[in-house]
C-alpha positions as CSV (number, residue, x, y, z in Angstrom):
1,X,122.7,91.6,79.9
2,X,122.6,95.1,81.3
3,X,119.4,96.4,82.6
4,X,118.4,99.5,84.3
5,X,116.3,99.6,87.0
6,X,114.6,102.9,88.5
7,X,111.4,103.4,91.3
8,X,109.8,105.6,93.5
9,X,109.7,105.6,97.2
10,X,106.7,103.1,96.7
11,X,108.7,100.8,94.9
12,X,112.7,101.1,96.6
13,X,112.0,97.8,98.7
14,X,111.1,95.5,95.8
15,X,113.9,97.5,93.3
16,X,116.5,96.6,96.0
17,X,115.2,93.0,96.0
18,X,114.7,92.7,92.2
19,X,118.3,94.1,91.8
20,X,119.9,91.3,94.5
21,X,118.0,88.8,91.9
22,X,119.4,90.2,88.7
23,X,123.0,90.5,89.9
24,X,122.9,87.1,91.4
25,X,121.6,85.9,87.9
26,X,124.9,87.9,86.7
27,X,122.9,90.5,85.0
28,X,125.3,94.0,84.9
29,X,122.4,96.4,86.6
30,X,122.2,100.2,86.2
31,X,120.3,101.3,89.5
32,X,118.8,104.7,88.5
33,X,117.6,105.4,91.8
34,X,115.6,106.3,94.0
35,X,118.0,105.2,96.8
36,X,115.8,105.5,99.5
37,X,111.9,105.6,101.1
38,X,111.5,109.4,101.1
39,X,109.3,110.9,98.5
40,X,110.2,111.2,95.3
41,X,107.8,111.6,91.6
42,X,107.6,109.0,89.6
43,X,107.4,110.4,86.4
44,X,111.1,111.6,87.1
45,X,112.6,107.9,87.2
46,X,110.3,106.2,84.6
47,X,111.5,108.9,81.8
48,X,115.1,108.3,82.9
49,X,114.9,104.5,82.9
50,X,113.1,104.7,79.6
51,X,115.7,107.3,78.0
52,X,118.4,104.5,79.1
53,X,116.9,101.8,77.0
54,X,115.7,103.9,74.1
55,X,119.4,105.3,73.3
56,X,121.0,101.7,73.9
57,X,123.0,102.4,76.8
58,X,120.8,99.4,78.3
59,X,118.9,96.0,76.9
60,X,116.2,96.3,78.8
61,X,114.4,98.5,82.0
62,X,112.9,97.1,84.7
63,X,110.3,100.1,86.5
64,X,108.7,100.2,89.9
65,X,106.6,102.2,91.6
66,X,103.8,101.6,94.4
67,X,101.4,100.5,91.7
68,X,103.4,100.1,88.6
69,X,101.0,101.9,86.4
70,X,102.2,105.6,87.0
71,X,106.0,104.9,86.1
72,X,104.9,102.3,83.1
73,X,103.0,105.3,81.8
74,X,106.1,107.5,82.3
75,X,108.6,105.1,80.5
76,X,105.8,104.6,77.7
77,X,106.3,108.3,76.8
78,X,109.8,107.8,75.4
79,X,109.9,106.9,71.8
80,X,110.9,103.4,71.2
81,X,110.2,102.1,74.6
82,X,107.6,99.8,75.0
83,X,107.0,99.4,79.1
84,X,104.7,96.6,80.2
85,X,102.7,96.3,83.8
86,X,102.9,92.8,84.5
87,X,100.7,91.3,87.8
88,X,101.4,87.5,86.6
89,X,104.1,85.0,84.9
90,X,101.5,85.1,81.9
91,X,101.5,88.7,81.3
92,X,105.1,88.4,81.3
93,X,105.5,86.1,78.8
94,X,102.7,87.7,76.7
95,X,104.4,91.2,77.0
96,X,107.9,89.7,75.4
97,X,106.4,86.8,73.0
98,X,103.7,89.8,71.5
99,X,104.8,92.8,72.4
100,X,108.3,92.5,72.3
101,X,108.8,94.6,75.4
102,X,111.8,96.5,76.1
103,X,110.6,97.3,79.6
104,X,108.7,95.5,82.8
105,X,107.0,97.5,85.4
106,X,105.9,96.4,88.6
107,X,103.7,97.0,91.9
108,X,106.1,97.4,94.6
109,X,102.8,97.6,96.7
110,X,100.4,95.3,95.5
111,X,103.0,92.7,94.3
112,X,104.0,90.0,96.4
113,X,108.2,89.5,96.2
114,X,107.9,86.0,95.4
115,X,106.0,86.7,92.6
116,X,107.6,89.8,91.2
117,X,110.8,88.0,91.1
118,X,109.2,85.0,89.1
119,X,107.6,87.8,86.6
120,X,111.0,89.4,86.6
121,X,112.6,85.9,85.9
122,X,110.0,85.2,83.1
123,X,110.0,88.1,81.0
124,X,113.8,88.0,80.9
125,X,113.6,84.4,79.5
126,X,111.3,84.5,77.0
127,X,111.8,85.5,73.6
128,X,109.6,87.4,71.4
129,X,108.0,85.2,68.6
130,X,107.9,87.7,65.8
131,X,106.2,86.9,62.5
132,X,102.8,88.1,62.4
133,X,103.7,90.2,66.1
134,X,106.3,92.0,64.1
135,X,103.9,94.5,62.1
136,X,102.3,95.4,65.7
137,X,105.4,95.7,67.2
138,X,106.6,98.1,64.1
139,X,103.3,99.7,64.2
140,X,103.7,100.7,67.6
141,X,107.3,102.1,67.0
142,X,106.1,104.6,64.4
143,X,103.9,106.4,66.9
């Protein structure tokens, strides 16, 4: 599968990690930067990892920034893309089964790297259950 993966300088350590994981996994990965620790806005690389999924170019987007929740809003602004925070392996699973959700974000700072690596494993494994989640999904794509 390729994925794209984008952070700020809050969340380079655990993009770099979570990037080792995907390729190892034999994931083809878009790295969309940042590329180091200096500061950078978030906004910036949420959009851009967003616009890669929305147009195609990638399955899915994996976002990080210090707390996740600034670049998941970001990536939630582009049409079609539907970015979810994720703290646990339940969320995770809930975000694809439900939600169908094209994107993950995560806490580089308040997320352990054990743990984001498990939610990173688990939403890219589970599939979304679709039937009566469909309408809600479609619902949410005609915003």
């Amino acid at each position: 599968m390729k994925i794209a993966v984008a952070c700020d300088h809050g969340g380079y350590d655990l993009k770099e990690m979570v990037i080792g994981f995907l390729e190892s996994m034999e994931h083809t990965v878009e790295d969309l930067g940042t590329y180091s620790r200096e500061s950078v806005d978030y906004p910036e690389y949420g959009h851009k990892c967003g616009e890669a999924v929305a147009s195609g170019r990638v399955r899915a987007g994996i976002v990080i920034c210090g707390s996740g929740i600034g670049i998941s809003i970001a990536a939630n602004k582009v049409k079609g893309v539907r970015c979810a925070l994720c703290t646990s392996v339940k969320m995770a699973e809930l975000s694809r089964q439900h939600n169908d959700a094209n994107m993950l974000a995560l806490g580089g700072r308040l997320t352990e790297p054990v743990l984001a690596l498990q939610i990173v494993d688990a939403w890219l494994n589970t599939e979304f259950e679709g039937g009566r989640h469909q309408r809600r999904v479609d619902i949410l794509d005609s915003y």
